[in-house]
C-alpha positions as CSV (number, residue, x, y, z in Angstrom):
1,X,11.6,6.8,-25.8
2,X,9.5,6.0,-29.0
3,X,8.7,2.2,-29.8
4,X,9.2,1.5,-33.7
5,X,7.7,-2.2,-32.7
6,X,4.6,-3.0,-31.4
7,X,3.8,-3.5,-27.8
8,X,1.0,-5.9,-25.7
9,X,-0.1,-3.0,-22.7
10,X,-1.7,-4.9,-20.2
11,X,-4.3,-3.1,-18.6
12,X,-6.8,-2.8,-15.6
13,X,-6.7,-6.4,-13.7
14,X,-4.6,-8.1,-16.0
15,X,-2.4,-5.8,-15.2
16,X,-3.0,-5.7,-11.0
17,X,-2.8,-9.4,-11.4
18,X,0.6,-9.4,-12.6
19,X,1.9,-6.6,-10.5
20,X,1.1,-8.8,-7.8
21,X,2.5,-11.8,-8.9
22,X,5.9,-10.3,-9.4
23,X,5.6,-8.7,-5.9
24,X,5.0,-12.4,-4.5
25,X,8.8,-13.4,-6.5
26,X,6.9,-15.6,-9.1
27,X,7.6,-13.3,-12.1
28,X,10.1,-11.0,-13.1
29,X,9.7,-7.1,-14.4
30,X,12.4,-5.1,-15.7
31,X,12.6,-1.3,-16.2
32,X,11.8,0.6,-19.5
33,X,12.5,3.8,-20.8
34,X,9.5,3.5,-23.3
35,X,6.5,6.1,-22.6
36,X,5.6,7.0,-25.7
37,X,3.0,5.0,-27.9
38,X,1.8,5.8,-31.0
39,X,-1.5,4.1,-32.0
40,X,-0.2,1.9,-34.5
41,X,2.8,0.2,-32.2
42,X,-0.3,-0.9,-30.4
43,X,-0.6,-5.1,-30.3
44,X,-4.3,-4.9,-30.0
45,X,-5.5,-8.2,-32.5
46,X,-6.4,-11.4,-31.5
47,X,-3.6,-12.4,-34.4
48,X,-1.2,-9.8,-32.4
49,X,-1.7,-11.9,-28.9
50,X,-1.0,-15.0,-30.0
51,X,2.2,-13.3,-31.3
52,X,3.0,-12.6,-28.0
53,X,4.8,-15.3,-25.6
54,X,2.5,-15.2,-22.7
55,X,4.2,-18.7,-20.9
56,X,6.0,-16.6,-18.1
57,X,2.7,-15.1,-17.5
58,X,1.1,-18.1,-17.4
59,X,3.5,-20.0,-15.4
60,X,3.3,-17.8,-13.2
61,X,-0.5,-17.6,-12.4
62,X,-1.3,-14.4,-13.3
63,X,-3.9,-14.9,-15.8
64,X,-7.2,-16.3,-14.9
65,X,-10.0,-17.3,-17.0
66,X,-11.6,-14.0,-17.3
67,X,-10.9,-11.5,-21.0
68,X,-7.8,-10.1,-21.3
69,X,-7.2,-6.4,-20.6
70,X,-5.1,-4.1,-22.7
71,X,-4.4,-0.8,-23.3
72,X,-4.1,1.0,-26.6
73,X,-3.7,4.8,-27.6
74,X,-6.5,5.5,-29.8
75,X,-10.5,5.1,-29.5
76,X,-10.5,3.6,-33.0
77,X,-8.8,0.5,-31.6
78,X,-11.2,-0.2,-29.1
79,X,-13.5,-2.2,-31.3
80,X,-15.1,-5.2,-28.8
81,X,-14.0,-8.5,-29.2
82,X,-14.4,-11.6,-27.5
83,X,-12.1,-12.1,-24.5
84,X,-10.0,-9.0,-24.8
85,X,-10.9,-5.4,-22.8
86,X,-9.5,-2.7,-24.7
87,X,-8.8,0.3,-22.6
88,X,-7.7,3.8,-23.8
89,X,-4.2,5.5,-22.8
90,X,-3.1,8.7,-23.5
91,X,-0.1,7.4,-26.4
92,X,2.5,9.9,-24.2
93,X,3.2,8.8,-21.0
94,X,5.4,10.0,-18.3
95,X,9.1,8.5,-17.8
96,X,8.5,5.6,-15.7
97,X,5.5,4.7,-16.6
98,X,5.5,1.1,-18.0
99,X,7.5,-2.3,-16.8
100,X,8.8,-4.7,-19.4
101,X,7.2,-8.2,-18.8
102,X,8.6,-9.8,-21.5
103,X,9.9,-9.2,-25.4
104,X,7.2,-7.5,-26.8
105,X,4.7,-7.1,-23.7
106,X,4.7,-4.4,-21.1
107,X,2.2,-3.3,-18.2
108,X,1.9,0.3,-15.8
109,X,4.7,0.3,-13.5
110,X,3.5,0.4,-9.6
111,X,3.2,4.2,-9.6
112,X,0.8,4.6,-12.5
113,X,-1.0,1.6,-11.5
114,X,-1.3,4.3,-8.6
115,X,-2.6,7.1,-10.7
116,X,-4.9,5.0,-13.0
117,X,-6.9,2.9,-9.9
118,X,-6.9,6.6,-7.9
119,X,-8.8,8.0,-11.3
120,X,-11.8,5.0,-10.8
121,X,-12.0,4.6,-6.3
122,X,-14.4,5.7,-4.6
123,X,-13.2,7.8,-2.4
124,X,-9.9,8.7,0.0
125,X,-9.7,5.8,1.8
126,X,-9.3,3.5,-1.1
127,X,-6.4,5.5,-2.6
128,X,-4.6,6.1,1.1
129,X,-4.7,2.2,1.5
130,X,-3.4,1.3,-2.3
131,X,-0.6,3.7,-2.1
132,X,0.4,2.0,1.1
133,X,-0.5,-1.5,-0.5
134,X,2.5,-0.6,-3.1
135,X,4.9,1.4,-0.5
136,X,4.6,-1.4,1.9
137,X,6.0,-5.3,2.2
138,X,2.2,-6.6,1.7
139,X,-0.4,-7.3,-1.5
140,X,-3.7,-8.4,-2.1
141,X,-4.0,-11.8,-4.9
142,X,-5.0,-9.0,-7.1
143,X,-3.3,-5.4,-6.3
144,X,-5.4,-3.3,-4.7
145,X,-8.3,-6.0,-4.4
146,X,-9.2,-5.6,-0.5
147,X,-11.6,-8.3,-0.3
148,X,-8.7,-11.0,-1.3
149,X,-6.3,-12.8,0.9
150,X,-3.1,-11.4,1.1
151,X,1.0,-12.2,1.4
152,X,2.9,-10.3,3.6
153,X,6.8,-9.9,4.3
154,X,7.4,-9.2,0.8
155,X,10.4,-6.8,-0.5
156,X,9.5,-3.3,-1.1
157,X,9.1,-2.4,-4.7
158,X,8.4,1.7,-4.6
159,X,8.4,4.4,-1.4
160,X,6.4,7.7,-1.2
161,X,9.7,9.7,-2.0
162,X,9.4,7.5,-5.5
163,X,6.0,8.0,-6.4
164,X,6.2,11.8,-5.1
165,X,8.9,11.8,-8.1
166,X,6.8,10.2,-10.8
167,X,3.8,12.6,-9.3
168,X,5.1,15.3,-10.2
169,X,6.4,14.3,-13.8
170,X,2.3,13.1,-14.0
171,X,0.8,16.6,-13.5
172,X,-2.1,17.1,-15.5
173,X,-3.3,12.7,-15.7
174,X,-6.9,11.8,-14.5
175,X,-6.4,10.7,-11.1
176,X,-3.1,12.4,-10.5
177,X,-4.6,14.5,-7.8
178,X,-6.2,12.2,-6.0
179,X,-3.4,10.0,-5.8
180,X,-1.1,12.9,-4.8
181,X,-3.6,13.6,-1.7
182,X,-3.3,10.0,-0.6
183,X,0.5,9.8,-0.9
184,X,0.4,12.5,2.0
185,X,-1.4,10.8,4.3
186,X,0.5,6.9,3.6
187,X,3.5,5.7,5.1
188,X,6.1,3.0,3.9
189,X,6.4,-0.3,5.2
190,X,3.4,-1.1,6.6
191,X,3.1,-5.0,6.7
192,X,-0.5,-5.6,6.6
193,X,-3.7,-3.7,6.0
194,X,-4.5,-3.9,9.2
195,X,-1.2,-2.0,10.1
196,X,-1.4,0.3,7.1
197,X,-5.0,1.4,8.4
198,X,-4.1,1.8,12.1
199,X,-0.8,3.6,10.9
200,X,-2.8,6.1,8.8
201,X,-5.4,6.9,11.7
202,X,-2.6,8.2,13.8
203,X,-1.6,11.3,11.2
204,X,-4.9,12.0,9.5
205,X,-6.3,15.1,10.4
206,X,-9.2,15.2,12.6
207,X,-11.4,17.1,9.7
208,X,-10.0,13.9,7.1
209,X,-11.4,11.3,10.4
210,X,-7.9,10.9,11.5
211,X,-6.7,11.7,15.3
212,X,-3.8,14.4,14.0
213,X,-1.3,12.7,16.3
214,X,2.3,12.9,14.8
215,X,3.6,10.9,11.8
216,X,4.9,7.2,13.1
217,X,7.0,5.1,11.5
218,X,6.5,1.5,10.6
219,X,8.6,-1.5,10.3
220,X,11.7,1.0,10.7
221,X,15.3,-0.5,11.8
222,X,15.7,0.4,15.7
223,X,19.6,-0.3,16.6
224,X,19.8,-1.5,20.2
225,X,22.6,0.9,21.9
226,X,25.8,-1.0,22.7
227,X,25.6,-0.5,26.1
228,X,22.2,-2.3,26.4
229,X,22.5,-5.3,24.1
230,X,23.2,-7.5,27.1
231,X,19.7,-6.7,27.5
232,X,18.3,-7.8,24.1
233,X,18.5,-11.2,21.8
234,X,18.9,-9.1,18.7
235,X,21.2,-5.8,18.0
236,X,18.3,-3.9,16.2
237,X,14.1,-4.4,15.9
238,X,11.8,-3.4,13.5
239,X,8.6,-1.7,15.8
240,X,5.2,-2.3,14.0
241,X,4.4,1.8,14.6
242,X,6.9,4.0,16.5
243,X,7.8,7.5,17.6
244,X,10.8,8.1,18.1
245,X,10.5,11.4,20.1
246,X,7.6,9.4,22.1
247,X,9.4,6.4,22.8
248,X,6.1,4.5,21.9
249,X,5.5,1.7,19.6
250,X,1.6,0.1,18.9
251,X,2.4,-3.5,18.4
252,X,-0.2,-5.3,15.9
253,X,-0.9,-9.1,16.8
254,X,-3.5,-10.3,14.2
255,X,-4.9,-13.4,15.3
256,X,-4.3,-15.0,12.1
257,X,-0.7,-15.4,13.0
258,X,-0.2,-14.2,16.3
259,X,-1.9,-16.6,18.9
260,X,0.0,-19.2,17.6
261,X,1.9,-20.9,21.1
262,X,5.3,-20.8,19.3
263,X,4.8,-17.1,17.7
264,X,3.0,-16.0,21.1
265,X,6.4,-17.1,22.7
266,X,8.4,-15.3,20.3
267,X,6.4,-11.8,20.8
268,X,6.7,-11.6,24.4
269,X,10.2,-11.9,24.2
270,X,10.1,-9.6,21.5
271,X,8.0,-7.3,23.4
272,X,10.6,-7.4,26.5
273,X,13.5,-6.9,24.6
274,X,12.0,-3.4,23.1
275,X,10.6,-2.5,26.2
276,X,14.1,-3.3,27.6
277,X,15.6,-0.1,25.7
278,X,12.8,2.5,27.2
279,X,10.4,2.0,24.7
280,X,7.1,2.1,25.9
281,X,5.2,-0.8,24.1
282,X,1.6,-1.2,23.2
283,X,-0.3,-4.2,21.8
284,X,-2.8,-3.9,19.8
285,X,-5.6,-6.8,19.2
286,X,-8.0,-6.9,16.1
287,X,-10.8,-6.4,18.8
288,X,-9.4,-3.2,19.4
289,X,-9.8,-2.6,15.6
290,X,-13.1,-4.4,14.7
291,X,-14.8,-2.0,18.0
292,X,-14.7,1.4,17.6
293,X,-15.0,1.8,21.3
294,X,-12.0,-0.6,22.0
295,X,-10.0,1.9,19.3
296,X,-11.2,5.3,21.0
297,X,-9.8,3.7,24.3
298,X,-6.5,2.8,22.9
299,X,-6.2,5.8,21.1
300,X,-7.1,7.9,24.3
301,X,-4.2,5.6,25.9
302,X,-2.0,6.8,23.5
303,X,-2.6,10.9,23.4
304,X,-2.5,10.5,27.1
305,X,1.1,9.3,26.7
306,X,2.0,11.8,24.0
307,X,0.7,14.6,26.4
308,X,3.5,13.9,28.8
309,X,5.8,14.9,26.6
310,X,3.5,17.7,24.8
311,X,1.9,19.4,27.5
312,X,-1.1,21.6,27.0
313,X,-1.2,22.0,23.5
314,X,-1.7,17.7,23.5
315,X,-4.3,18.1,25.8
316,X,-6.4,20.9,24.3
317,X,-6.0,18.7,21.4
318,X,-6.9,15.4,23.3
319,X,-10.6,17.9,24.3
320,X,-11.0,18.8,20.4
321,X,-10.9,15.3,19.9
322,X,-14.2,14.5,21.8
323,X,-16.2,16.5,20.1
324,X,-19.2,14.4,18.7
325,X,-18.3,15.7,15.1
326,X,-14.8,14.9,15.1
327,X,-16.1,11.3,16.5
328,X,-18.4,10.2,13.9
329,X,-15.5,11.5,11.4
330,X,-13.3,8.6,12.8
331,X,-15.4,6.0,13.1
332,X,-16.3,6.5,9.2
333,X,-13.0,6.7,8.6
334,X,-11.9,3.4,10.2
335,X,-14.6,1.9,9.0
336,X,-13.5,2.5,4.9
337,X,-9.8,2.0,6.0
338,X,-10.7,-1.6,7.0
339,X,-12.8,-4.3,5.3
340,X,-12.3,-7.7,5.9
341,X,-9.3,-9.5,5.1
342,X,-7.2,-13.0,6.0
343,X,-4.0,-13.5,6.0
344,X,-2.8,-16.1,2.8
């Protein structure tokens, strides 16, 4: 679809800003079946912003004090002015590009957010852990700001199988392929960064720094069988990171939420409850993220288990994995996966 009217684009942080604020419930988006742009349909003016009603916005929080960012779809527009970023954007867009904000004002829906902040990182890492920022139930105060607190719990607002979609319709955009390489190695609904990270490790490749163990699950619905519910306080659990064919789940307790007494109480009889249905459970402390030794134990704890269901090919693999190259691979690896955070 065309627009014959002209449109406010928000752009770059303005637009991460907002994204985040609607994925904390404060503000609402709305689908739109506009991706094509001509230059002129461009709100670009200082006269065509305060056109605009920017109160939900507002209300909302998600402007700061800082300029404005906007898109627009042709260089001549990007004349510098005080307290508005103009940024250039190809005018024709793939469907499902843009979110409706409000009459007259639109920003990148979550997947070409995706494409756009995979064009500017600076590496693998950074795109593997902002494609699992948006396919997970966590953000950052700004999307995709890592240093910032976060909020977690939150609904789910895209999936891989989603963006794999709007990939494919985005052949051809700067940062396409990079963001297509680190939709292969995320997963959905991790819950925190700390989760998405550890999650992440366990499929990577050894070449990529990863352990090449296979794909977990997080945060996916486990129904207690009938016959064992008089085991369990609930009929179904959500593991942190499971395998199914393993019967393992790694079982993240952050100590910004987890040594509380009354959520420490809750966990254990969590953690009984899952182990009650032959799962095999392991925790898994921030120490054992923040060391790299604790993490190569753990790890070690974990292909050991695999093994017993694997046989040799595990344990050839579980060799490979001690090789001094493959070592220093991992420890980079976990290092750019994990910067410091705090739970909001």
């Amino acid at each position: 679809m065309t627009t014959t009217q002209t449109e406010l684009i928000l752009a770059d942080d303005t637009a991460a800003r907002v994204l985040a604020t609607v994925r904390r419930g404060l503000l609402s988006v709305e689908p739109t079946d506009l991706h094509v742009i001509a230059p002129e349909a461009c709100a670009h003016t200082a006269e065509d912003i305060r056109e605009r009603d920017l109160s939900p916005i507002l209300r909302a929080g998600a402007l700061d004090d800082g300029p404005l960012h906007i898109f627009v779809t042709d260089r001549g527009l990007r004349a510098p002015s005080r307290g508005i970023v103009r940024h250039l954007m190809r005018p024709d867009l793939p469907e499902g590009s843009l979110l409706r904000v409000a009459p007259g004002i639109v920003c990148p829906s979550w997947e070409q957010q995706l494409v756009r902040s995979c064009a500017r990182a600076r590496g693998l890492s950074e795109c593997i852990m902002l494609a699992m920022e948006l396919c997970g139930t966590y953000v950052h105060q700004i999307l995709g700001h890592r240093e910032l607190p976060i909020e977690t719990d939150l609904a789910r607002v895209t999936s891989r199988a989603a963006t794999g979609v709007y990939l494919e319709r985005a052949r051809g955009m700067r940062g396409v392929k990079r963001a297509r390489e680190a939709l292969r190695w995320a997963l959905d609904n991790a819950n925190s960064p700390a989760e998405a990270a550890l999650g992440c490790m366990q499929h990577l490749p050894p070449r990529l720094g990863g352990l090449g163990y296979p794909s977990p699950t997080l945060n996916e619905r486990l129904e207690v069988p009938r016959r064992k519910r008089h085991l369990t306080r609930s009929d179904h659990y959500l593991p942190d990171i499971f395998w199914l064919m393993f019967l393992l789940d790694l079982e993240y307790d952050s100590d910004e939420w987890h040594l509380a007494p009354r959520q420490v109480k809750h966990d254990k009889g969590r953690l009984n409850d899952i182990q009650a249905l032959d799962v095999h459970v392991m925790p898994v402390t921030s120490d054992m993220l923040n060391h790299f030794d604790e993490f190569e134990l753990l790890e070690r704890q974990v292909g050991e288990h695999m093994a017993e269901f694997l046989g040799e090919p595990m344990v050839r693999h579980l060799r490979l994995l001690r090789d001094e190259k493959y070592v220093a691979l991992r420890k980079q690896r976990l290092y750019e996966l994990l910067p410091p955070y705090r739970i909001a």
